[in-house]
BALOBA-1460 file (C-alpha; in Angstrom, 3 decimals):
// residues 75
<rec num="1" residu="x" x="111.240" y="80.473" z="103.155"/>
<rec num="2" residu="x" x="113.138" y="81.959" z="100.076"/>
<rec num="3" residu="x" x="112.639" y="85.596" z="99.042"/>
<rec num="4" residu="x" x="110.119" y="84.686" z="95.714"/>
<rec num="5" residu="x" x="107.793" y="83.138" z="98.748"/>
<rec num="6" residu="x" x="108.178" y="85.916" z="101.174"/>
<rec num="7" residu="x" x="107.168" y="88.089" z="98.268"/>
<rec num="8" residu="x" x="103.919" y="86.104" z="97.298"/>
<rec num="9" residu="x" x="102.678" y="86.370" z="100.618"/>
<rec num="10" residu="x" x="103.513" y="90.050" z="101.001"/>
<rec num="11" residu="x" x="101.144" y="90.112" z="97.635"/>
<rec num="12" residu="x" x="98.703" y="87.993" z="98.762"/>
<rec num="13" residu="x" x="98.329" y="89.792" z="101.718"/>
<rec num="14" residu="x" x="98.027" y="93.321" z="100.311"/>
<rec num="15" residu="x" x="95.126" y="92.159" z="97.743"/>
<rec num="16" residu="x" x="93.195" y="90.231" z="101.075"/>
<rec num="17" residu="x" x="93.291" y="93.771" z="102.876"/>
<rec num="18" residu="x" x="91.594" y="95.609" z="99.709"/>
<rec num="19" residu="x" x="89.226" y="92.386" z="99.397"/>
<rec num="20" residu="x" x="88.172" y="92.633" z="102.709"/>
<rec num="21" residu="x" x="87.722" y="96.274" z="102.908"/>
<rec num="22" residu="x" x="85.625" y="96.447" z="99.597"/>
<rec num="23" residu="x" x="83.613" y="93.255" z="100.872"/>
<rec num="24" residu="x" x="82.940" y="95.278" z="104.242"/>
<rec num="25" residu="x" x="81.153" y="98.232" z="102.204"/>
<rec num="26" residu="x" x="79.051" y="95.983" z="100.072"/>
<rec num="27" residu="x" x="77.624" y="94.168" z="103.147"/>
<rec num="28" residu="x" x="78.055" y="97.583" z="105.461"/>
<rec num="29" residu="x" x="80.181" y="96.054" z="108.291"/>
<rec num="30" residu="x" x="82.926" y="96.518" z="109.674"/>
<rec num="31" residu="x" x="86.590" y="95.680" z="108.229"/>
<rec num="32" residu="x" x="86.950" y="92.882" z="111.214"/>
<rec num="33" residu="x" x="83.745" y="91.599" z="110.253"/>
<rec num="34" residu="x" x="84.100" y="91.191" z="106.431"/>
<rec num="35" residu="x" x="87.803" y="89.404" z="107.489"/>
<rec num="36" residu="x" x="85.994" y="86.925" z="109.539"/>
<rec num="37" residu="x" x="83.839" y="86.395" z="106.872"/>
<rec num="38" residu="x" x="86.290" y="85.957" z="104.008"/>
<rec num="39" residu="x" x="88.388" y="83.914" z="106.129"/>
<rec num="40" residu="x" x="85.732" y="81.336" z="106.525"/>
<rec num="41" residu="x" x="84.925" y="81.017" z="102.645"/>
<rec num="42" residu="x" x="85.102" y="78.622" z="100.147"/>
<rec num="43" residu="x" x="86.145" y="81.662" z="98.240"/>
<rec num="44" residu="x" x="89.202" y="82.530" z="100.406"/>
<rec num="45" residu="x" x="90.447" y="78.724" z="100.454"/>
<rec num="46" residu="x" x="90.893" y="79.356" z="96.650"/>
<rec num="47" residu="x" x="92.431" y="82.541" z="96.581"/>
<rec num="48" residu="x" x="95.006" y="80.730" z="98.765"/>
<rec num="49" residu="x" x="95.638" y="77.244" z="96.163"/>
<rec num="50" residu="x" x="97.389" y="77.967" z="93.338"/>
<rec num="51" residu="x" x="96.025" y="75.583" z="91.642"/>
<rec num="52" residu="x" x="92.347" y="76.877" z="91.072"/>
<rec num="53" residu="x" x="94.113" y="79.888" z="89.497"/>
<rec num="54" residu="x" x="91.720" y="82.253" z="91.399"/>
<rec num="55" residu="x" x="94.573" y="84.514" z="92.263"/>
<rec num="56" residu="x" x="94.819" y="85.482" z="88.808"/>
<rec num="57" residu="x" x="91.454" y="87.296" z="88.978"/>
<rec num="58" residu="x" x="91.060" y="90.556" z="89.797"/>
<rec num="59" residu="x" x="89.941" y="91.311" z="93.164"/>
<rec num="60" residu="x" x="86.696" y="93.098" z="92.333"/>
<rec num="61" residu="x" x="85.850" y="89.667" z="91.077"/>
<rec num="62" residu="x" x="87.062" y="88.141" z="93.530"/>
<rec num="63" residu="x" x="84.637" y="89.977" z="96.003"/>
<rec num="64" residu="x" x="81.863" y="89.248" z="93.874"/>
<rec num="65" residu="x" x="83.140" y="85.495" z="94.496"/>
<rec num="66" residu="x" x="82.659" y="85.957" z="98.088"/>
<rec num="67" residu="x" x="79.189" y="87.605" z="97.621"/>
<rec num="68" residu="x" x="77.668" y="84.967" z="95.299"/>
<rec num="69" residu="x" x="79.265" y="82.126" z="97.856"/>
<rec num="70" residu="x" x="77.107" y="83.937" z="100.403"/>
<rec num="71" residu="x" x="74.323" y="84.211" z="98.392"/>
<rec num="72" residu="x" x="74.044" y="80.572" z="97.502"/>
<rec num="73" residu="x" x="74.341" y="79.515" z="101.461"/>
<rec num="74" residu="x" x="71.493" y="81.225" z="102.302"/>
<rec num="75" residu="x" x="69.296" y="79.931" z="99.692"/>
């Protein structure tokens, strides 16, 4: 893995921790929780492809990704 990569995950991996803990206070559960959660999303699949582009979004939106995926499972 070459530095440029190393860095992108380092990124990536800072933003998922300030996702995750602003997704835990809008659904009031714990940190762990809100990680499962995002983990097993649509949402988070997309944040990781660089080709949907979603990691160009900011990650207030990107939280509000995660809410409306949740949303639209439950019906």
């Amino acid at each position: 893995m070459n530095d440029d990569a190393i860095i992108k995950d380092i990124i990536l991996w800072q933003r998922i921790g300030y996702i995750v803990v602003r997704f835990s206070e809008r659904l009031n559960v714990s940190p762990e929780q809100a990680f499962d959660i995002f983990y097993e999303s649509d949402t988070c699949e997309r944040l990781h492809n660089p080709d949907t582009g979603l990691y160009l979004y900011g990650d207030l939106y990107i939280v509000d990704e995660v809410m409306r995926e949740l949303q639209d499972k439950q019906g």
